[in-house]
MMTF fields as JSON, N, C-alpha, C and O atoms, coordinates in Angstrom:
{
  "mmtfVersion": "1.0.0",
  "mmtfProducer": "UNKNOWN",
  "numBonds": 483,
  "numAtoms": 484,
  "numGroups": 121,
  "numChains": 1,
  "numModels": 1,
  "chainsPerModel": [1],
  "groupsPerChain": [121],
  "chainIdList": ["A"],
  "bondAtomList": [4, 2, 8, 6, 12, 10, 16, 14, 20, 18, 24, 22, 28, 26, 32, 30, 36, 34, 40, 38, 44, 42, 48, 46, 52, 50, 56, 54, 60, 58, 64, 62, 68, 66, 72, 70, 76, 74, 80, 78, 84, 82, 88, 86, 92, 90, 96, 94, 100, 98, 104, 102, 108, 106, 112, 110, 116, 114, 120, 118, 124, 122, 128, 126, 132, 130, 136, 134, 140, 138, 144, 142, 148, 146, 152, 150, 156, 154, 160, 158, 164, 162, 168, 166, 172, 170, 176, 174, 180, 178, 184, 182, 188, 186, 192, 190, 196, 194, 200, 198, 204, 202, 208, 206, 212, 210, 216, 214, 220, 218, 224, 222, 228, 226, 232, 230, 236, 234, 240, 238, 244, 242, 248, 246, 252, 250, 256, 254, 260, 258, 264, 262, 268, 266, 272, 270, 276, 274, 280, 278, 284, 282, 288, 286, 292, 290, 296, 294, 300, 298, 304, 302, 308, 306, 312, 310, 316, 314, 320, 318, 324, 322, 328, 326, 332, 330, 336, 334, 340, 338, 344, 342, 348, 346, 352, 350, 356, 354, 360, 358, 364, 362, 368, 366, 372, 370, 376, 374, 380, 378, 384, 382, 388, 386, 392, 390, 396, 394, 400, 398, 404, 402, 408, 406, 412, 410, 416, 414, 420, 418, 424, 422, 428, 426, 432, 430, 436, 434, 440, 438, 444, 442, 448, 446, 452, 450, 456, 454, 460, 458, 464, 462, 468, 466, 472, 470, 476, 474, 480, 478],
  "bondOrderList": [1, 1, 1, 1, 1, 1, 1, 1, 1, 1, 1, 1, 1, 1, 1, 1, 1, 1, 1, 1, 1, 1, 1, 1, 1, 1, 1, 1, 1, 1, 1, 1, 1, 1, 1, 1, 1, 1, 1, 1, 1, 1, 1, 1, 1, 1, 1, 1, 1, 1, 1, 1, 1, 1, 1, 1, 1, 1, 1, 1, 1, 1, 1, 1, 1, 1, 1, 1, 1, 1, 1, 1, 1, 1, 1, 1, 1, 1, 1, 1, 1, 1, 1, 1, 1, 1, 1, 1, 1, 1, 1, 1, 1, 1, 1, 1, 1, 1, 1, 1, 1, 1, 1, 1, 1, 1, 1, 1, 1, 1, 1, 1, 1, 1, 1, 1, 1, 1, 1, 1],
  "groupList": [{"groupName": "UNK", "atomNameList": ["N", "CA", "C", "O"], "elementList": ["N", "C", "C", "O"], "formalChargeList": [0, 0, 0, 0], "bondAtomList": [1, 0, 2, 1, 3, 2], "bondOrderList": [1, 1, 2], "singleLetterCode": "X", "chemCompType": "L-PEPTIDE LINKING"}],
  "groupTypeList": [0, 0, 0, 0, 0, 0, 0, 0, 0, 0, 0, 0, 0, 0, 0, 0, 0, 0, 0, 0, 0, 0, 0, 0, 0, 0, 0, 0, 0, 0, 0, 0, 0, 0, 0, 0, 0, 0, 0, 0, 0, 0, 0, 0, 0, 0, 0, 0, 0, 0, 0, 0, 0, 0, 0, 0, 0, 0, 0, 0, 0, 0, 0, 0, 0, 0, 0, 0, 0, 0, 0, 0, 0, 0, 0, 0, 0, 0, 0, 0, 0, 0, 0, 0, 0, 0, 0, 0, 0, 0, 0, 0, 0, 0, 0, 0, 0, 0, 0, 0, 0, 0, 0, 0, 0, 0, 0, 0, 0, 0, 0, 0, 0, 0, 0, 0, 0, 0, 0, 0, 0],
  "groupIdList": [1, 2, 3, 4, 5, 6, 7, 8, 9, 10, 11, 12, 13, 14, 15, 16, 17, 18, 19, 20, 21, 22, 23, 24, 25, 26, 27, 28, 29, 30, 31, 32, 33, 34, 35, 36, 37, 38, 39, 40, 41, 42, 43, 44, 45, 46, 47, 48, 49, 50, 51, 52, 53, 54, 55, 56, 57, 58, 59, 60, 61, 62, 63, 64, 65, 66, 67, 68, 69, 70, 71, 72, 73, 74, 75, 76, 77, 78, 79, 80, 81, 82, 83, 84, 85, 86, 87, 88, 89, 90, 91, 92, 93, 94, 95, 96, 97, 98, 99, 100, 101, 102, 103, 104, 105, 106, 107, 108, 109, 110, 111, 112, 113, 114, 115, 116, 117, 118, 119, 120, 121],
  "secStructList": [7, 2, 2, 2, 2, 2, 2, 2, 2, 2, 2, 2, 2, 2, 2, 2, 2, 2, 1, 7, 7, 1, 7, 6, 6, 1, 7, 2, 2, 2, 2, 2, 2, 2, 2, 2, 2, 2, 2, 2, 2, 2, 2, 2, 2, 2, 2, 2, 2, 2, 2, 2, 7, 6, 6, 1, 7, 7, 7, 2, 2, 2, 2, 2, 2, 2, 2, 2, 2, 2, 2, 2, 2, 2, 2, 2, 2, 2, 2, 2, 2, 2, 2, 2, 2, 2, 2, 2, 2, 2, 2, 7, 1, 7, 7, 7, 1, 2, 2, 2, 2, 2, 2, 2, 2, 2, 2, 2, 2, 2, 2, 2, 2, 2, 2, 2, 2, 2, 2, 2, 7],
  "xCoordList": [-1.001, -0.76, -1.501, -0.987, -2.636, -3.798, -2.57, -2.491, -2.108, -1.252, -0.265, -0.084, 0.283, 1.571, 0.909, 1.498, -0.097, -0.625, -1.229, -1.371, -1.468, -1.901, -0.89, -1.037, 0.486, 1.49, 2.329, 2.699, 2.456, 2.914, 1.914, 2.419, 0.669, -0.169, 0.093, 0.043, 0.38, 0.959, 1.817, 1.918, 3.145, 4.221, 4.548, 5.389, 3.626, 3.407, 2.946, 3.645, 1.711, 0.891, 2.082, 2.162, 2.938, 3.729, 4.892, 5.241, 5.371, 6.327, 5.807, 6.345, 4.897, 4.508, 3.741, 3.891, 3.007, 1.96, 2.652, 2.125, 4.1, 4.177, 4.847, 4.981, 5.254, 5.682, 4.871, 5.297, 3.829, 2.848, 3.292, 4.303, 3.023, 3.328, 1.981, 1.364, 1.987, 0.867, 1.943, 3.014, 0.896, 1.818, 1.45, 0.552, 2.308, 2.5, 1.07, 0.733, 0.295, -0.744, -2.03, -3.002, -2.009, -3.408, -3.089, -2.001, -4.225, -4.589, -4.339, -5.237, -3.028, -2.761, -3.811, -3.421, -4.8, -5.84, -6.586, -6.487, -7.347, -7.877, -7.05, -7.353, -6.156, -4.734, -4.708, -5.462, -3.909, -3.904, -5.491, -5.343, -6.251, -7.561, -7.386, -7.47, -7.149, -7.834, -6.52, -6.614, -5.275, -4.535, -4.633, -4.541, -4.877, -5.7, -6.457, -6.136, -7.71, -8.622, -8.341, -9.001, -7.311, -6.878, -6.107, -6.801, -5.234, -5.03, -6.352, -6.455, -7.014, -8.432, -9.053, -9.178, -9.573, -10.247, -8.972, -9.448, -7.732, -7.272, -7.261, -7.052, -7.427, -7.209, -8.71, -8.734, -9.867, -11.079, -11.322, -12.374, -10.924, -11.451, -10.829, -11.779, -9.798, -9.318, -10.12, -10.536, -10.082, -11.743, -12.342, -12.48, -12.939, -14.007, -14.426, -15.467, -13.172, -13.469, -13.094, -13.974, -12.319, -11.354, -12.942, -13.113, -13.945, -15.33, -16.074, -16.338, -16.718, -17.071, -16.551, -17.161, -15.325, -14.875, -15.036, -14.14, -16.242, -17.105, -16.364, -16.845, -15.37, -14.945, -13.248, -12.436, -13.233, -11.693, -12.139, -13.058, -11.039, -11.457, -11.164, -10.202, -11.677, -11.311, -9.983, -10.057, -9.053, -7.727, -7.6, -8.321, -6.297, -5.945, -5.373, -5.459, -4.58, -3.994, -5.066, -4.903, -6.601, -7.453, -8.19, -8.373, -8.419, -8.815, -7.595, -7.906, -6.482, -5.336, -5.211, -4.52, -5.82, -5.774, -7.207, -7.362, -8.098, -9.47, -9.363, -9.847, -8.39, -8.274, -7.121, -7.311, -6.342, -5.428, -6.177, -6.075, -6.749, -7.732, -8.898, -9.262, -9.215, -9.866, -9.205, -9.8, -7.932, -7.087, -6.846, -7.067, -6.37, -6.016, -6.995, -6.696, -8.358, -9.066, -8.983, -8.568, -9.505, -9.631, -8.461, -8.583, -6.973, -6.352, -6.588, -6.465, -7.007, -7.175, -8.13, -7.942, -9.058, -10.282, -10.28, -10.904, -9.496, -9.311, -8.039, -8.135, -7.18, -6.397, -7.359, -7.295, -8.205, -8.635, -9.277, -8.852, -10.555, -11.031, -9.997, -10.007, -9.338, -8.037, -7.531, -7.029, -7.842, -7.064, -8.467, -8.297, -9.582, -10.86, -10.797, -11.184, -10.185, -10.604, -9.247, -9.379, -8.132, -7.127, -7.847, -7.923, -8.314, -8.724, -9.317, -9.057, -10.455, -11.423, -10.502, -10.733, -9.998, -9.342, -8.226, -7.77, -7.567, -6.855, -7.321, -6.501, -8.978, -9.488, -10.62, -11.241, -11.068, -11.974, -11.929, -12.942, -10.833, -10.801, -11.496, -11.842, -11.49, -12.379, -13.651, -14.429, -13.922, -15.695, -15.964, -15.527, -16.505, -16.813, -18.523, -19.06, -18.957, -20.504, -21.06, -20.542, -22.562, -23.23, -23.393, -23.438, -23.521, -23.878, -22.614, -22.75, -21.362, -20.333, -19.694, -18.868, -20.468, -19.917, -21.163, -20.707, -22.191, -23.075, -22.405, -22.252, -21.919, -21.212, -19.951, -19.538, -19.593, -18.114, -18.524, -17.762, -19.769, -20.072, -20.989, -20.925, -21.521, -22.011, -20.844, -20.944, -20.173, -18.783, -17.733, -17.137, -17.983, -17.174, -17.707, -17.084, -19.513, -19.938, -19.604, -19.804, -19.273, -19.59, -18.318, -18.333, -17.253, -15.702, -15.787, -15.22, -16.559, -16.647, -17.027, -16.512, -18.681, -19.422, -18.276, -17.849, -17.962, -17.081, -15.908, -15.64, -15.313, -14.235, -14.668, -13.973, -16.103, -16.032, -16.913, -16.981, -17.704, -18.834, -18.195, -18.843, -17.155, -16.564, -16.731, -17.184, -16.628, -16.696, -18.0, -18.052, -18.726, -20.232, -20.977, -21.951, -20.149, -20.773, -20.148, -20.629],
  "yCoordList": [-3.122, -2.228, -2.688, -2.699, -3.032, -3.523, -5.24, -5.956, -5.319, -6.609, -6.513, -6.926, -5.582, -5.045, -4.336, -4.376, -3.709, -2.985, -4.385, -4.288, -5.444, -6.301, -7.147, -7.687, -7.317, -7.771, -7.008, -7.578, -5.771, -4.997, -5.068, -5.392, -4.753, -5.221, -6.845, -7.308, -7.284, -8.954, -8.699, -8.936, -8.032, -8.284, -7.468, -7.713, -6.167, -5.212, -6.318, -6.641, -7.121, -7.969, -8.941, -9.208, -9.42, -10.15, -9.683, -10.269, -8.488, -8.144, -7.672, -7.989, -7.019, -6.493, -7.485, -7.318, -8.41, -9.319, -9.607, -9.417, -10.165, -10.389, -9.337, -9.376, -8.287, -7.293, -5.965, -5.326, -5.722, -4.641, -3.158, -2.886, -2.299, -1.21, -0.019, 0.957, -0.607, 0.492, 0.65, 0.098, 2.014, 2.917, 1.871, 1.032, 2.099, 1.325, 1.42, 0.572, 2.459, 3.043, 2.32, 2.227, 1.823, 1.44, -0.34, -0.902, -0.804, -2.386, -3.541, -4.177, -3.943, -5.155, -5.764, -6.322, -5.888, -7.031, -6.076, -5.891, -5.364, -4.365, -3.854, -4.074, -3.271, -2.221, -3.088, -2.964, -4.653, -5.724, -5.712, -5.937, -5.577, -5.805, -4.612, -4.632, -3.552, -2.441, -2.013, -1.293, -2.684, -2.001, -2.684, -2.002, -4.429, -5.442, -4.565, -4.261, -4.194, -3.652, -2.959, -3.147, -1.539, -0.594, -1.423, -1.411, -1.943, -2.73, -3.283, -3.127, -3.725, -3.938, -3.651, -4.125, -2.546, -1.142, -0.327, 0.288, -0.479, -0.103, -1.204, -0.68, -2.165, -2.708, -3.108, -4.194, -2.825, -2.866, -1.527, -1.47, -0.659, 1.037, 0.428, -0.047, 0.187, 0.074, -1.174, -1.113, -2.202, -3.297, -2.506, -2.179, -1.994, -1.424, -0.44, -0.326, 0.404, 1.184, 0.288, 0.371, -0.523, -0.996, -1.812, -1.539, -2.51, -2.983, -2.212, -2.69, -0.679, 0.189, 0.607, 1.461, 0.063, 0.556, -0.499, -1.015, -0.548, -1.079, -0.981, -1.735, -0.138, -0.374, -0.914, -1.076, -1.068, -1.384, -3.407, -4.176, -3.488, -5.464, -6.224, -5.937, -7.532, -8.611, -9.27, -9.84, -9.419, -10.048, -10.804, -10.847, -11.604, -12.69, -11.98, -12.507, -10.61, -9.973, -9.482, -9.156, -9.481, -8.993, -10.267, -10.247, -10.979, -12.151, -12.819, -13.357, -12.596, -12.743, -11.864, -11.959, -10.76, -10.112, -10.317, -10.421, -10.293, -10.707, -11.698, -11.739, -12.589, -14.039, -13.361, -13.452, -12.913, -12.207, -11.25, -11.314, -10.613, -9.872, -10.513, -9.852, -11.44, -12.286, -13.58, -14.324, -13.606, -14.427, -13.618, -14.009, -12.387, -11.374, -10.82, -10.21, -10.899, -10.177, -11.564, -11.519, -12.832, -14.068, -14.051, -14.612, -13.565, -13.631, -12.659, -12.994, -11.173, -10.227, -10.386, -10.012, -10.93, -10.951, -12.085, -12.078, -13.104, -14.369, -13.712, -14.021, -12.977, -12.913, -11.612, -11.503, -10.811, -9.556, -10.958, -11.155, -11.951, -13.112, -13.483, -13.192, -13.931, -14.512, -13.686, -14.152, -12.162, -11.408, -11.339, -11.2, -11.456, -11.358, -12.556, -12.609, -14.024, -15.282, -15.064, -15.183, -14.769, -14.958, -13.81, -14.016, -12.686, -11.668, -12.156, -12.034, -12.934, -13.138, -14.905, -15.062, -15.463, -16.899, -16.193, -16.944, -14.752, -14.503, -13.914, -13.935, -13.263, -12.797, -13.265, -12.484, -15.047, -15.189, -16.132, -16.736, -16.162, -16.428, -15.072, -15.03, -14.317, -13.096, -13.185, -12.304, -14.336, -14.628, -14.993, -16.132, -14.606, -15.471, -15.399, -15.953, -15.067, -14.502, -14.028, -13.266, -14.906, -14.793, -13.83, -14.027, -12.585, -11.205, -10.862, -10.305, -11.061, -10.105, -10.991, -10.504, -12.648, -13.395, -12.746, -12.448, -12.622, -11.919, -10.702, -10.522, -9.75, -8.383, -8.884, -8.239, -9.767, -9.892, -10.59, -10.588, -11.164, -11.753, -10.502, -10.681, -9.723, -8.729, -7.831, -7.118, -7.844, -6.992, -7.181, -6.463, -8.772, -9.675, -9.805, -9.882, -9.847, -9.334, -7.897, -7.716, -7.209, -6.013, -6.12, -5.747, -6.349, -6.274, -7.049, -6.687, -7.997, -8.698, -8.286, -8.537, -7.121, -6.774, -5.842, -5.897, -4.723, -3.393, -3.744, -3.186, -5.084, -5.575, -6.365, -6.786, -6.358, -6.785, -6.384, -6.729, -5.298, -4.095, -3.844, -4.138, -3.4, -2.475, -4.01, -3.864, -4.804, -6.246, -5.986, -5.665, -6.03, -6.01, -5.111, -5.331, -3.84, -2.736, -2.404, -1.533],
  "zCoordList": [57.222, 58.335, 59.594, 60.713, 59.34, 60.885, 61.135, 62.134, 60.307, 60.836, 62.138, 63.283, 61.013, 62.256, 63.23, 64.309, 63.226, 64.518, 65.604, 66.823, 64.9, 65.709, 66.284, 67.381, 65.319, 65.788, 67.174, 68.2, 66.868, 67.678, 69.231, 70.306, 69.089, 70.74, 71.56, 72.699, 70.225, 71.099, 71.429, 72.633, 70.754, 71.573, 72.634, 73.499, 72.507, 74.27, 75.0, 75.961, 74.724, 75.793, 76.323, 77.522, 75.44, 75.652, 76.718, 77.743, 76.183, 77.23, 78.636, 79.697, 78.537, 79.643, 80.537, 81.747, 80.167, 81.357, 82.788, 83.884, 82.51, 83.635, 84.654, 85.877, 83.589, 84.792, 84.151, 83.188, 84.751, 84.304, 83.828, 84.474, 83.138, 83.115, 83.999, 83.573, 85.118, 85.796, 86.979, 87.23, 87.812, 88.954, 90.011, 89.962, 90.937, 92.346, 93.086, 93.912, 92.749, 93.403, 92.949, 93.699, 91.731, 90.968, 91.319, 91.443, 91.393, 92.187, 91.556, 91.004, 91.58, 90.515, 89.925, 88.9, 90.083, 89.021, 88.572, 87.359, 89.174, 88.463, 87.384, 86.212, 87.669, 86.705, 86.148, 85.183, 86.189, 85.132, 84.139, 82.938, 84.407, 83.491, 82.792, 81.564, 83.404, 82.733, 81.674, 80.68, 82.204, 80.857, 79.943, 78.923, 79.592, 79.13, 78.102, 76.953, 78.94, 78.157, 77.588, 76.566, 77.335, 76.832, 75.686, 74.67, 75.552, 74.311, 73.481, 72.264, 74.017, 73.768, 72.797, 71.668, 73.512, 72.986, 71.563, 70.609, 71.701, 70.994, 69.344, 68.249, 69.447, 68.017, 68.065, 67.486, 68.419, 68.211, 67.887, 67.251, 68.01, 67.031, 65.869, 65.245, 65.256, 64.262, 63.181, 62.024, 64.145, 63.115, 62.577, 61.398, 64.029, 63.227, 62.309, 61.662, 62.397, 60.984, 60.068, 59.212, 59.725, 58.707, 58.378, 57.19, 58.752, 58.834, 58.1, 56.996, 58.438, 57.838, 56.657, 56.013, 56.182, 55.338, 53.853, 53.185, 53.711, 52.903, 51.096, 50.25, 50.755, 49.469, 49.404, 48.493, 50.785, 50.344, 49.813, 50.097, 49.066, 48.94, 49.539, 50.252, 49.678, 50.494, 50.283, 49.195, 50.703, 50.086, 51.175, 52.172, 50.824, 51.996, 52.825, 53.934, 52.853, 54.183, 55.129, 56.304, 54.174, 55.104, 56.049, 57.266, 55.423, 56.153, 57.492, 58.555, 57.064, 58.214, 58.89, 59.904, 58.56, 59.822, 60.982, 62.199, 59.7, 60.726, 61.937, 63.068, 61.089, 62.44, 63.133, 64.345, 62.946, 64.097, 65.724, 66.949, 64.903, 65.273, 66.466, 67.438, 66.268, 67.009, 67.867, 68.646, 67.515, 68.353, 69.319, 70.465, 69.105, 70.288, 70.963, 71.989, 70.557, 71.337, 72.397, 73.555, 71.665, 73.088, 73.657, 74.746, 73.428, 74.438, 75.542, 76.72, 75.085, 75.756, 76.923, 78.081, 76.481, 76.996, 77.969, 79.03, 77.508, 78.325, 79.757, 80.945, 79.277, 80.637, 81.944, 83.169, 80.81, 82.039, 83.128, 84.266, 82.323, 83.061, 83.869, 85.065, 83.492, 84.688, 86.005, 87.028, 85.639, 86.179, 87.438, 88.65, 86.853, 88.207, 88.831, 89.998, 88.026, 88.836, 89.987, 91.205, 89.381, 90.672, 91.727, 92.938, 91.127, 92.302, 93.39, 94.587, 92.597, 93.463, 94.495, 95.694, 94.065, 94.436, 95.26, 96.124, 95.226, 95.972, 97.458, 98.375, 97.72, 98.294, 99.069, 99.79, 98.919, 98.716, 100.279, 100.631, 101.007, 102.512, 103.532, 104.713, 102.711, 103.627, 103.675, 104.04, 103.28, 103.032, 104.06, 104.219, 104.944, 106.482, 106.515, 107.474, 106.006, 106.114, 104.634, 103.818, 104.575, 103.45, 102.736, 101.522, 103.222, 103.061, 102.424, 101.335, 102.84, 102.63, 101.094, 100.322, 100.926, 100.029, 98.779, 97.675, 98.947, 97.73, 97.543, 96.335, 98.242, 97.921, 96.941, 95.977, 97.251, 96.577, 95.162, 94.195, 95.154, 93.968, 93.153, 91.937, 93.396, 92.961, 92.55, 91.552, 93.008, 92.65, 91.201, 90.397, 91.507, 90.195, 89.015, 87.956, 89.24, 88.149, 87.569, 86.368, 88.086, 87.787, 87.53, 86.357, 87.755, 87.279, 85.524, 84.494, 85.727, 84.57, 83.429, 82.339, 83.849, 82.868, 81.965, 80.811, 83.476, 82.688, 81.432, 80.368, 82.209, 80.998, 79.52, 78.595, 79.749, 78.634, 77.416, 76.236, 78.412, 77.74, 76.337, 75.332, 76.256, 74.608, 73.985, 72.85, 74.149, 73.046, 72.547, 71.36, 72.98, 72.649, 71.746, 71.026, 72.001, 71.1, 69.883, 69.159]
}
């Protein structure tokens, strides 16, 4: 079952990347990261109980899913990254002054950290 749930988020990631499912209103790279992340966050609750779940046994569907599981998170995780480098590579002629280029780099961290905080915990 965590198979097909993992199969099924690839092929949303798949259909949707290049034409997003967010509102006209929310900020293409941002919205691109954050619905990213929401797939994310969604087959990482499920690890992790399926983790905690200390009596079920090890079989080969479980180990294929483990590596599934971790293929998709590096894709996940690899496009929100993509989605801050074009941000920032799309924005980054507005840099005219030192001050306003540390703000924008203080910023990217912080775009970076938020997307990738739930990995960690």
């Amino acid at each position: 079952m965590f198979n097909e749930d993992l199969r099924s988020v690839r092929a949303d990631f798949d259909k949707h990347r290049k034409n997003l499912p967010i509102t006209p209103i929310q900020p293409t790279y941002a919205g691109a990261a954050l619905w990213a992340k929401g797939l994310l966050l969604r087959v990482q609750a499920t690890y992790q109980v399926l983790e905690k779940a200390t009596f079920l046994a090890v079989t080969a569907d479980a180990e294929e899913g483990k590596r599934n599981y971790l293929q998709l998170c590096g894709i996940l995780e690899s496009y929100m990254r993509q989605q801050h480098a074009e941000w920032i590579e799309r924005y980054s002629p507005l840099n005219n002054s030192d001050e306003r280029h540390a703000s924008n780099i203080n910023c990217a961290l912080h775009f970076i950290a938020c997307a990738t905080r739930t990995r960690n915990h």
